[in-house]
N, CA, C and O of each residue as an XYZ file, in Angstrom:
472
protein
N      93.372    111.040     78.958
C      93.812    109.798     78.374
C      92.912    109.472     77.178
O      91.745    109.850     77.286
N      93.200    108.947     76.257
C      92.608    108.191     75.079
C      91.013    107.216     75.763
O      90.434    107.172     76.848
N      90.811    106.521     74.312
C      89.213    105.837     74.879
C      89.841    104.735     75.546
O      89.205    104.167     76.434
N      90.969    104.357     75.257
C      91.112    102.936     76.246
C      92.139    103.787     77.241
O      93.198    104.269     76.838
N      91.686    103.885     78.509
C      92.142    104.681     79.778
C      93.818    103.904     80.254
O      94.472    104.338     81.203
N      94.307    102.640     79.319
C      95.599    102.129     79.702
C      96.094    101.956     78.651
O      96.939    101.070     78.523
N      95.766    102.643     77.739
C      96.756    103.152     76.381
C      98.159    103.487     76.518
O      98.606    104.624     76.672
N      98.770    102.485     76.455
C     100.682    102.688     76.813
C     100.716    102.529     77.850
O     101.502    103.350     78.325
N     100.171    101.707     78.839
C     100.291    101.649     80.019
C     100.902     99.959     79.698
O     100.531     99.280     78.740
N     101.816     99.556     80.654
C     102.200     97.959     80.224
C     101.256     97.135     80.261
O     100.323     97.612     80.906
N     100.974     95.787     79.754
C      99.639     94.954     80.044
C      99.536     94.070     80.817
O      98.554     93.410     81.158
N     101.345     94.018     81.338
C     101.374     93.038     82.469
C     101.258     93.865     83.904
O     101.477     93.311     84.982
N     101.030     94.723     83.827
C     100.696     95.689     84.956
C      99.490     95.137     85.209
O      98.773     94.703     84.308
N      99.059     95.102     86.918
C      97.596     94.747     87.405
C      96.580     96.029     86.849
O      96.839     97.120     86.340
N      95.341     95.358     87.197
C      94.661     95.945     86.378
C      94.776     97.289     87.615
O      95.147     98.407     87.260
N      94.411     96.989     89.045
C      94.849     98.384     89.811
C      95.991     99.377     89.861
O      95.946    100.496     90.373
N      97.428     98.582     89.018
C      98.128     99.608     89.025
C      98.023    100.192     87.937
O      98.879    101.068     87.814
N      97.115    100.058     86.798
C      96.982    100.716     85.627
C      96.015    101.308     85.890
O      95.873    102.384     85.309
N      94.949    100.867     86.865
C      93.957    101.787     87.515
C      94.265    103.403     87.771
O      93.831    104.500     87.418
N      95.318    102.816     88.631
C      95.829    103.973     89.945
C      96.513    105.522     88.821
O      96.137    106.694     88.805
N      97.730    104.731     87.930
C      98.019    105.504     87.020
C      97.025    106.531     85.961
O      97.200    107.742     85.829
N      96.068    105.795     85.334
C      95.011    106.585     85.336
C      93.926    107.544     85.802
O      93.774    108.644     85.269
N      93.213    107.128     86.755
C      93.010    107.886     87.615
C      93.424    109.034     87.951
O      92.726    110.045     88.034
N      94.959    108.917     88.232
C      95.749    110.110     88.845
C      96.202    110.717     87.497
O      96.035    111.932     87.600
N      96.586    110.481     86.559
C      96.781    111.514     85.734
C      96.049    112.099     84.682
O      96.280    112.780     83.683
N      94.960    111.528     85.335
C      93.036    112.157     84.246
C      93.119    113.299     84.964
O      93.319    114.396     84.442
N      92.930    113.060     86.520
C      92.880    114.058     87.270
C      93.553    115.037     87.678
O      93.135    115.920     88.428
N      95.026    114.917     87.048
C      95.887    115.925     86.976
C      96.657    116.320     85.600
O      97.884    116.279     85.507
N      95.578    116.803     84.284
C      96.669    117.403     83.370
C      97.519    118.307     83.088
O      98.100    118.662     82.063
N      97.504    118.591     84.036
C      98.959    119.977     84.438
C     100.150    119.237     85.039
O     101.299    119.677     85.079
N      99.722    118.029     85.513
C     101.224    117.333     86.264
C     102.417    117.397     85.230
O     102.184    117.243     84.031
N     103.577    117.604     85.657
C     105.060    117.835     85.346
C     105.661    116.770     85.240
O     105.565    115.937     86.142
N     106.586    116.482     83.880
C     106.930    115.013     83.157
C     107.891    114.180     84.243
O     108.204    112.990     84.249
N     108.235    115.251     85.149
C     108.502    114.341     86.174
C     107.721    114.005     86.929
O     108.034    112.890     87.346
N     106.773    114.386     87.393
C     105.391    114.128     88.485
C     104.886    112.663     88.012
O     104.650    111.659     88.684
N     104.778    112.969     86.181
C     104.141    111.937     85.574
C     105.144    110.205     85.686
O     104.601    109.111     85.836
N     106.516    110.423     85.570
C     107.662    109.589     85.774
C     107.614    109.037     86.987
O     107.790    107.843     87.227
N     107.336    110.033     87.895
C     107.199    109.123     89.237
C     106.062    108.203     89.740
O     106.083    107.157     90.390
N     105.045    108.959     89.210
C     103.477    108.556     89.428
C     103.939    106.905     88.582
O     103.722    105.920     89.289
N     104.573    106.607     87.078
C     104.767    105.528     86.668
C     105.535    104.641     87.514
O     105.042    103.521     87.652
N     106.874    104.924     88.249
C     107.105    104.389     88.937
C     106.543    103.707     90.047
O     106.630    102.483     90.145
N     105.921    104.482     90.965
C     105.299    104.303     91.920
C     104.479    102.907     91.436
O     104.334    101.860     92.068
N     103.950    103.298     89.968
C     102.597    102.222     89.658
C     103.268    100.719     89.393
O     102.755     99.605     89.295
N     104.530    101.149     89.329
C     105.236     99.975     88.718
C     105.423     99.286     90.024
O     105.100     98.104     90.142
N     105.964    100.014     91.077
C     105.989     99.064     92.628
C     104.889     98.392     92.986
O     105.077     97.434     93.736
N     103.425     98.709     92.546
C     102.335     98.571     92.625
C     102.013     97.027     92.008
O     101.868     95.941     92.570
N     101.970     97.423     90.653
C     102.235     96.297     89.844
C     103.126     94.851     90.231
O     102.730     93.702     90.031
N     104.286     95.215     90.770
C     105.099     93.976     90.924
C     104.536     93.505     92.552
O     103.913     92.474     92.807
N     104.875     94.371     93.348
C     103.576     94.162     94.644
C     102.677     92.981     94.359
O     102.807     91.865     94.861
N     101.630     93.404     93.382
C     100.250     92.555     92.829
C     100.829     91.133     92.651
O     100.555     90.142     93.329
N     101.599     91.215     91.710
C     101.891     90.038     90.982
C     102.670     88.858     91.856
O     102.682     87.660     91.575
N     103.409     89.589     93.147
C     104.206     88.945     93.972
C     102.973     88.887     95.033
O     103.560     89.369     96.001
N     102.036     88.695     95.363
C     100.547     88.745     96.012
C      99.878     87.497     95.453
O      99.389     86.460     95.901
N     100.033     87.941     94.542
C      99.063     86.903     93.756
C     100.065     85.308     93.787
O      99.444     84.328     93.374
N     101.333     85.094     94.188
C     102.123     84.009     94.321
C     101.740     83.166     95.737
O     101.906     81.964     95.947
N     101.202     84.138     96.590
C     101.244     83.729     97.823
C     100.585     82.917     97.834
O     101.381     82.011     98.079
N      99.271     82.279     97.723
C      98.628     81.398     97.497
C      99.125     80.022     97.137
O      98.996     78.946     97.720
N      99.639     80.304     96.185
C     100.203     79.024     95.468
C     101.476     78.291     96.757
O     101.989     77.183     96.601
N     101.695     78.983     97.658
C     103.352     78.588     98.654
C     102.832     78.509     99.528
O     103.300     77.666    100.294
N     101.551     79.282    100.036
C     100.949     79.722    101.528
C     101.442     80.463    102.035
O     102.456     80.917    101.506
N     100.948     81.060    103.492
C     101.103     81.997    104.426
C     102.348     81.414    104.959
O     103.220     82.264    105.138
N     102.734     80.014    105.311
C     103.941     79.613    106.096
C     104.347     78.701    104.859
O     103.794     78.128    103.920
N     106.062     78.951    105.559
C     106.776     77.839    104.532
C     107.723     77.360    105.121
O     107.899     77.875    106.226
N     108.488     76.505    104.824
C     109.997     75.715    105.428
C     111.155     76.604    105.737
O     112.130     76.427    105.006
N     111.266     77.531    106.668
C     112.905     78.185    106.327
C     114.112     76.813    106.012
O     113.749     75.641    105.921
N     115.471     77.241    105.889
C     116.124     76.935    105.806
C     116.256     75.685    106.643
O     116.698     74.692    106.066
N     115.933     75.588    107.934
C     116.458     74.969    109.013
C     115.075     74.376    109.014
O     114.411     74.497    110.044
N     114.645     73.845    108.137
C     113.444     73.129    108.363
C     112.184     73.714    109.310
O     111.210     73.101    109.747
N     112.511     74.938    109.446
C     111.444     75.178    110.576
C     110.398     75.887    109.908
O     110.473     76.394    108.788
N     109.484     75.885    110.626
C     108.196     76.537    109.838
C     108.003     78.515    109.861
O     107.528     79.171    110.788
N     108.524     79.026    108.587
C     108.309     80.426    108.729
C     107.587     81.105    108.008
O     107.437     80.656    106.871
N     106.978     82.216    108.295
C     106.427     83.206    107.459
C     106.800     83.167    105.643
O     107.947     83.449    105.296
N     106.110     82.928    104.949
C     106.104     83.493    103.590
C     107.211     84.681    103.636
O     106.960     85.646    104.359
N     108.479     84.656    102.865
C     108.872     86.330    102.952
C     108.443     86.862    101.813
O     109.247     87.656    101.326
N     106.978     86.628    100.923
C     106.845     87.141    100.351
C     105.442     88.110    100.732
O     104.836     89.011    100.152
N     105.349     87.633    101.593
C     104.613     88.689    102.394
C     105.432     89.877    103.201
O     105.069     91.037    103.003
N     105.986     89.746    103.659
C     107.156     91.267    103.538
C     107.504     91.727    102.760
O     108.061     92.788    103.042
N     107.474     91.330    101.151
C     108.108     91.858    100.397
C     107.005     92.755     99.462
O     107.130     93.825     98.867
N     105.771     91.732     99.627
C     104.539     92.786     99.047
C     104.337     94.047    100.107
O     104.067     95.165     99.668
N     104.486     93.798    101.534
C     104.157     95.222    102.184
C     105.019     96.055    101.656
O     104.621     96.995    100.969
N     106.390     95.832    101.904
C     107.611     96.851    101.820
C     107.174     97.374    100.532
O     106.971     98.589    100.534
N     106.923     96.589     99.125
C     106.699     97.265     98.071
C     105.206     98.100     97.584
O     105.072     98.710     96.524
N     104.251     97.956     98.562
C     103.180     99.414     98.392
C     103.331    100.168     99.762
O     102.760    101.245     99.932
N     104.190     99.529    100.844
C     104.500    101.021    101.389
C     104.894    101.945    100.568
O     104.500    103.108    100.477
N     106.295    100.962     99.515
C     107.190    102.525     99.441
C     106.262    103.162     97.569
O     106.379    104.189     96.901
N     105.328    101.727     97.385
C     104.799    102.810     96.201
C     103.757    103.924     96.817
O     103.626    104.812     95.975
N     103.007    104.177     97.935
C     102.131    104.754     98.928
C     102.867    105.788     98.997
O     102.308    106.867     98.795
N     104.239    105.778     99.282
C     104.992    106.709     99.922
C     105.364    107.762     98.497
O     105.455    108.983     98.626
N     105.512    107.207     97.449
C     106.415    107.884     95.955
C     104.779    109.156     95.924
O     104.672    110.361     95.693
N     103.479    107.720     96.397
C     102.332    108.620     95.941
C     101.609    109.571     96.242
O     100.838    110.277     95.593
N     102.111    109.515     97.946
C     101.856    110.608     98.581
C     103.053    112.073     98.242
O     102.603    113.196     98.470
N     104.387    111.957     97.759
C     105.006    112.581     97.586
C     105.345    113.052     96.160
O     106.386    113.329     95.566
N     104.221    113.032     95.900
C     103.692    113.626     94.337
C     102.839    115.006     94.605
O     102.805    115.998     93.876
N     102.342    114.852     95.515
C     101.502    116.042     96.207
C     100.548    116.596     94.645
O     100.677    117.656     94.032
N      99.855    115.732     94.430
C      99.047    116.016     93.422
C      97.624    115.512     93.922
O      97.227    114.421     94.332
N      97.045    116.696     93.732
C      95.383    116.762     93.827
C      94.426    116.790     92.999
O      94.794    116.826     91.825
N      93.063    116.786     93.221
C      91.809    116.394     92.471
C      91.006    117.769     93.120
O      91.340    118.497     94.055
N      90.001    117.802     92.369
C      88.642    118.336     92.627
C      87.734    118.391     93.896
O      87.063    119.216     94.518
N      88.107    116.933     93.951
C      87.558    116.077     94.866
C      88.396    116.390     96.201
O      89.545    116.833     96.224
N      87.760    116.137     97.081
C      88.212    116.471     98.718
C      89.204    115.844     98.998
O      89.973    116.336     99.823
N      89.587    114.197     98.235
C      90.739    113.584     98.914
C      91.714    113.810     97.828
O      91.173    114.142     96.773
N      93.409    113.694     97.781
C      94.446    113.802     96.981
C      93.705    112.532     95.813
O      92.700    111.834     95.952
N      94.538    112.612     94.861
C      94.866    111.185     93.742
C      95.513    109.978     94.801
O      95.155    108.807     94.672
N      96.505    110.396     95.860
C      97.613    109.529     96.253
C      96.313    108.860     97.343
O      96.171    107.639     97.400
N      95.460    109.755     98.130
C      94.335    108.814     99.032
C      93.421    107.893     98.270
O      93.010    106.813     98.694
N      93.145    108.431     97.100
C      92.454    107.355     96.472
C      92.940    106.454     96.400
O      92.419    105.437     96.858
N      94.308    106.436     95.713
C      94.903    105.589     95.351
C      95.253    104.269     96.675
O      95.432    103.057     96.552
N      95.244    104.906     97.549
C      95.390    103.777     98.828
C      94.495    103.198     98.963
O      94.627    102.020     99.298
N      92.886    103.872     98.726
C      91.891    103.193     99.393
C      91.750    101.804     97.952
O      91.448    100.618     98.085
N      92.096    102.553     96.712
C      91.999    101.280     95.896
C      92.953    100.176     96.258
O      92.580     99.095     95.802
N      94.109    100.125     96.965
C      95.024     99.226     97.142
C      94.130     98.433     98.780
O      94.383     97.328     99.261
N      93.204     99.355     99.242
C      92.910     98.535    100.282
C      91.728     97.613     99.535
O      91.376     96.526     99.993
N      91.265     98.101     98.530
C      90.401     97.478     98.152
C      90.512     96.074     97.146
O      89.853     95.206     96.573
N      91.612     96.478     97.360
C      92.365     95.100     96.378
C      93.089     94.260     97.361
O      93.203     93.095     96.981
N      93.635     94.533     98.570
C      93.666     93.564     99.711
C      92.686     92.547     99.907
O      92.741     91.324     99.779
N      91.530     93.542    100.338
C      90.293     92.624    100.638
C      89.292     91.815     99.816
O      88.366     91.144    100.272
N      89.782     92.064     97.903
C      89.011     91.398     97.184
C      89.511     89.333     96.785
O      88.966     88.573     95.984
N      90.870     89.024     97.876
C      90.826     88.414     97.499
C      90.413     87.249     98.644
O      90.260     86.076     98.304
């Protein structure tokens, strides 16, 4: 990648899913323009994930369903469902590093690490 490591990367992307994208394709310049297409995708589930994360706060953990009753945020289902299935695009990239763990394990442990930073 260039000196700024999110060069064409979107800017409304979190800074971890522009992380993750980097990372993984420093570490893989042989990946295939589709490898690379998906790896963007994936980052993009990532990204909207974040941003729909970062709402929760503002509504809380519980909210009013319909029927006045008190329910779960569904935007907390909707951030899991969306880095399961970016987890899942990233494990099925089957692209590796140097390093002992895949790009796609890193890439989880940074998403755990962005769970717990807030």
């Amino acid at each position: 990648m260039t000196a700024d490591r999110y060069d064409g990367l979107p800017e409304e992307w979190s800074l971890s899913a522009r992380e993750t994208y980097a990372a993984i394709s420093e570490d893989n310049p042989k990946a295939t323009a589709a490898q690379l297409a998906a790896l963007y995708e994936a980052c993009a589930l990532l990204a909207l994930a974040d941003a729909l994360a970062d709402t929760i706060p503002e509504h809380g953990l519980m909210t009013t369903g319909s029927q006045g009753q008190t329910v779960v945020n569904p935007a907390i289902a909707e951030v899991r469902a969306l880095r399961r299935d970016a987890l899942a695009a990233l494990r099925g990239l089957s692209l590796t590093t140097d390093r002992s763990a895949t790009s796609a394990s890193r890439a989880a442990g940074a998403l755990a690490a962005r769970r717990w930073q807030r």
